[in-house]
N, C-alpha and C positions, 0 to 999 in steps of 0.2 A: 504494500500500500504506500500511496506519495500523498502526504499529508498536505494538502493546501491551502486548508480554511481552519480556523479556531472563533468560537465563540464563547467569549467571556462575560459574567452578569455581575455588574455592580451591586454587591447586597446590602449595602447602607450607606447614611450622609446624603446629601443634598439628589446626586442621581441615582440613588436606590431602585433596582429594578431595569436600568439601561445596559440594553444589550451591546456588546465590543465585538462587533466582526473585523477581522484580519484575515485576509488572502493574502497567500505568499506569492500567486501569479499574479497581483494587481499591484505589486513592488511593497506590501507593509513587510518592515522588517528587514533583515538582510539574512542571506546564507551564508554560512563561518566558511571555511576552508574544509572541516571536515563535514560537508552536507547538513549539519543542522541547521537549522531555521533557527531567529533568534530574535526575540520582541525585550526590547524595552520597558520601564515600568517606573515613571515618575513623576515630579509636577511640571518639568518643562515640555513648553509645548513642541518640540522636535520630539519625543518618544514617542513612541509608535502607540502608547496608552498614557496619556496625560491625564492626570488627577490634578488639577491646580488649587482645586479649593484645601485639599489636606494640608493645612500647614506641617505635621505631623511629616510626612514625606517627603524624602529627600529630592531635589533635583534630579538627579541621576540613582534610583533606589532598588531594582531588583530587575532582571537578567530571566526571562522566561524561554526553553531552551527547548527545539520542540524536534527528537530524529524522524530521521527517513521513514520509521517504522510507526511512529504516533508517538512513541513514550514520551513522558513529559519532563523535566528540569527545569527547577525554581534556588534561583539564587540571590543573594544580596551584594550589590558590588559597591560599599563600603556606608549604606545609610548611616544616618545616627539614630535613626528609634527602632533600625533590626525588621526582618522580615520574618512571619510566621506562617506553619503551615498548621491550620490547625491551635491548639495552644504551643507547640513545638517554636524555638526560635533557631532557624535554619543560618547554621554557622560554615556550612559547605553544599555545593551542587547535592540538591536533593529530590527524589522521585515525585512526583503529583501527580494524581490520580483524578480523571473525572469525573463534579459533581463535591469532590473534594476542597475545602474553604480556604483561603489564604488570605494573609491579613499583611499591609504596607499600610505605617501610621496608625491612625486611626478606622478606613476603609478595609472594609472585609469583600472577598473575591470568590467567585466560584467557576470552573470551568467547566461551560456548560456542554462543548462537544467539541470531536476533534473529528475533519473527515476530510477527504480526499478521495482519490482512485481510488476504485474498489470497497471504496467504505460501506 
């Protein structure tokens, strides 16, 4: 399977309930060197998922990392209030799972599907 769309649901704060589509074929995000897909996650408005009302989040705050195959990787690339998965505070590239909660700042997250070819 070639994973090309992900859908993300804001689950609290101001746009609680707004759905985040990102296609990889309509240029959100970029692909690494080693084929993963790879989204952004912070208040400026260049990341591929801008939260600007969380002051709580950092400008540049968590590294969503999506392979070839669907699996999914959530990372934090140096915030200061920490990224979680779950009550868990994700201290290295760690697995997510869809349907699964994650919390940047104040904002909690959920990933609602991951699909492509074949899906």
């Amino acid at each position: 399977m070639n994973c090309d769309e992900i859908v993300i649901m804001i689950m609290s704060g101001p746009d609680d309930g707004r759905e985040i589509r990102l296609c990889r074929a309509e240029g959100d995000g970029h692909v690494g060197t080693d084929g993963m897909w790879i989204l952004l996650l912070g208040r400026r408005d260049d990341c591929d998922i801008s939260i600007p009302f969380d002051t709580q989040i950092s400008r540049r705050h968590a590294m969503l990392r999506v392979s070839p195959d669907g699996q999914l990787w959530l990372s934090d690339v140096g915030s200061l209030n920490g990224t979680f998965i779950e009550t868990e505070r994700v201290v290295e590239p760690t697995s997510l799972r869809c349907g699964q909660f994650f919390r940047l700042g104040r904002t909690w997250f959920r990933v609602q599907s991951i699909e492509g070819e074949g899906a």
